[in-house]
C-alpha positions in Angstrom: -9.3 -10.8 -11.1 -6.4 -11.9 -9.2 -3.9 -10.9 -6.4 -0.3 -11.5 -7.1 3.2 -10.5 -6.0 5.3 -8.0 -8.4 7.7 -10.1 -8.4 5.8 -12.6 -11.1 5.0 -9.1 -13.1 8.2 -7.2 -13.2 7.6 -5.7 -16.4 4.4 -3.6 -14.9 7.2 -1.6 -12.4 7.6 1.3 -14.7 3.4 1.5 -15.0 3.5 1.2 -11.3 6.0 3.9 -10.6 4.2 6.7 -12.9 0.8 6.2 -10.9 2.2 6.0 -8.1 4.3 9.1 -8.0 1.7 11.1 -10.0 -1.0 10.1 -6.8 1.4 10.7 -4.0 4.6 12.7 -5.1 3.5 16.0 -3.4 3.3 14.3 0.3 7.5 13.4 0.0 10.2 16.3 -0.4 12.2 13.7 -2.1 10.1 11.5 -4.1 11.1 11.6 -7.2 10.2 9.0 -9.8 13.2 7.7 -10.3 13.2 7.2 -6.6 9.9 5.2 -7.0 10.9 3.1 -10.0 13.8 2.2 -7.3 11.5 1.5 -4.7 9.4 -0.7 -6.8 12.2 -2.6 -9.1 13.1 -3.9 -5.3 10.1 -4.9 -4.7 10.1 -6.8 -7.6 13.1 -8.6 -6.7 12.2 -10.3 -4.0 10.9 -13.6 -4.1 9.9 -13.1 -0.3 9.3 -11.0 2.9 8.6 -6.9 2.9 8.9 -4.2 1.7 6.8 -6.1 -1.2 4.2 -5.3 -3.6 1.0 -7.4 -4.5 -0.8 -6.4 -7.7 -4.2 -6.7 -9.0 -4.7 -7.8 -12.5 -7.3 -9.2 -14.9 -5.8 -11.8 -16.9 -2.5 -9.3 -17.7 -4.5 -6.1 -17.6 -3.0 -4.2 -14.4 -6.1 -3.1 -12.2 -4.2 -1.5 -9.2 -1.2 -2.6 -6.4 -0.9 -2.2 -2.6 2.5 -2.4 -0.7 4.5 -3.6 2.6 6.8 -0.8 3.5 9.0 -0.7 6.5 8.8 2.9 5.9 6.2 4.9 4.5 7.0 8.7 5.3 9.6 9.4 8.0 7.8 11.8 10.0 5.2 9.1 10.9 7.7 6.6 11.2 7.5 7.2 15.6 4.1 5.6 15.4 5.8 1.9 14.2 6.2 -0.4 11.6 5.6 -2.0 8.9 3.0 0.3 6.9 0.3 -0.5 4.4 1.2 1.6 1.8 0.4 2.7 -2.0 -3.1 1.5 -2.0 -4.0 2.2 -5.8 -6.6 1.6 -7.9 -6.6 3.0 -12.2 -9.6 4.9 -12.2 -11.4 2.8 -14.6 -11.5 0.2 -12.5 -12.5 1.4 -9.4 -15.9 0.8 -7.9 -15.3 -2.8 -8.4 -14.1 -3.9 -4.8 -10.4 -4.0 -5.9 -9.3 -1.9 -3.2 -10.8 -3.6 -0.5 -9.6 -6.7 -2.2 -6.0 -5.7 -2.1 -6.1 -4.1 1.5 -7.3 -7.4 2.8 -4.5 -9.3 1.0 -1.7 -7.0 2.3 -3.2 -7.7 5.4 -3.2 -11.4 5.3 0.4 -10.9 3.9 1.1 -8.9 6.6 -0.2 -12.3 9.6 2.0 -14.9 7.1 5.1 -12.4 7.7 4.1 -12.6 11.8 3.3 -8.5 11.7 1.9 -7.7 15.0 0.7 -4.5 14.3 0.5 -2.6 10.3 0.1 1.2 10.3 -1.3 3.6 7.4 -1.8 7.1 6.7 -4.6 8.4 4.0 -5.6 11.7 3.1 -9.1 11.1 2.7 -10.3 7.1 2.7 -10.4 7.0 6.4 -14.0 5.2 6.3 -12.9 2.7 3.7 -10.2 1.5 6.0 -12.9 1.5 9.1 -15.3 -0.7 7.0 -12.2 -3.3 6.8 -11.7 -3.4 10.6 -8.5 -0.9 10.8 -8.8 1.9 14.0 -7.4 5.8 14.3 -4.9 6.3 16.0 -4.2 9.6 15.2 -4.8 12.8 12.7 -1.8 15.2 11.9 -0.4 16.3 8.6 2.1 15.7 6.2 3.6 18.4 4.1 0.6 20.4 5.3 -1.9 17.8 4.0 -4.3 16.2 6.5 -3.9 12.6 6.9 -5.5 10.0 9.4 -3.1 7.6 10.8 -4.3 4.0 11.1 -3.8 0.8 12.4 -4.6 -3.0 12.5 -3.8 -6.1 14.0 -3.5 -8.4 11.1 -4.0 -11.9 13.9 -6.7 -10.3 14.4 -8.2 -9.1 11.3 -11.0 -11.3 9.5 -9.7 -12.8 6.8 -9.3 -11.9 3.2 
């Protein structure tokens, strides 16, 4: 298995966009998939620098993707920026330490980009992010969803 940016696998965007929205949509009014596919085909254009995507993938079997968003919903966006964001994993493959895999790279892309502090939201994998060193900063809800908001120093953060 190996880590790399979208950017080397742009034909895996569409893929990308469909699990995505199909794991997320109902958290964004807006959201569409077409909106994601756009999200993502910029991603994918850059050679550098955030928003980005990093994918997992076993020789050129896609396994899962995490992203670098400036953005990830706008009524969390008071708590800062950038944000760990789209951590996904195709069910088949999960169980495997992929996730924690492609957190800890996001993170160590996160310290190369000079990110002081990363943020995230998740619904329900607060103690998965705990085990990999990130802190609570805060529970509310979005679009009447619980969520956990998290954070991390990524300096600080034991490497990948």
């Amino acid at each position: 298995m190996r880590i790399e940016p979208i950017v080397l696998h742009r034909g895996q965007v569409a893929t990308l966009a469909a699990w995505h929205h199909a794991q997320w949509g109902h958290l964004y009014s807006h959201w569409t998939y077409d909106v994601c596919l756009a999200e993502l085909d910029g991603h994918a254009a850059r050679d550098e620098g955030m928003p980005t995507t990093l994918l997992a993938l076993d020789d050129e079997e896609l396994l899962g993707s995490v992203s670098l968003v400036f953005e990830d919903a706008p009524e969390l966006q008071e708590h800062g920026s950038p944000w760990l964001a789209s951590l996904y994993v195709k069910p088949q493959a999960r169980g495997r330490g992929i996730g924690t895999q492609l957190a800890n790279a996001a993170v160590a892309r996160a310290r190369l980009e000079g990110v002081d502090e990363l943020f995230l939201f998740t619904p329900e994998h607060r103690d998965f992010y705990a085990r990999l060193g990130w802190r609570e900063i805060a529970r509310t809800a979005l679009k009447g969803t619980p969520v956990d908001l998290m954070c991390i120093a990524p300096a600080e953060a034991r490497a990948a």
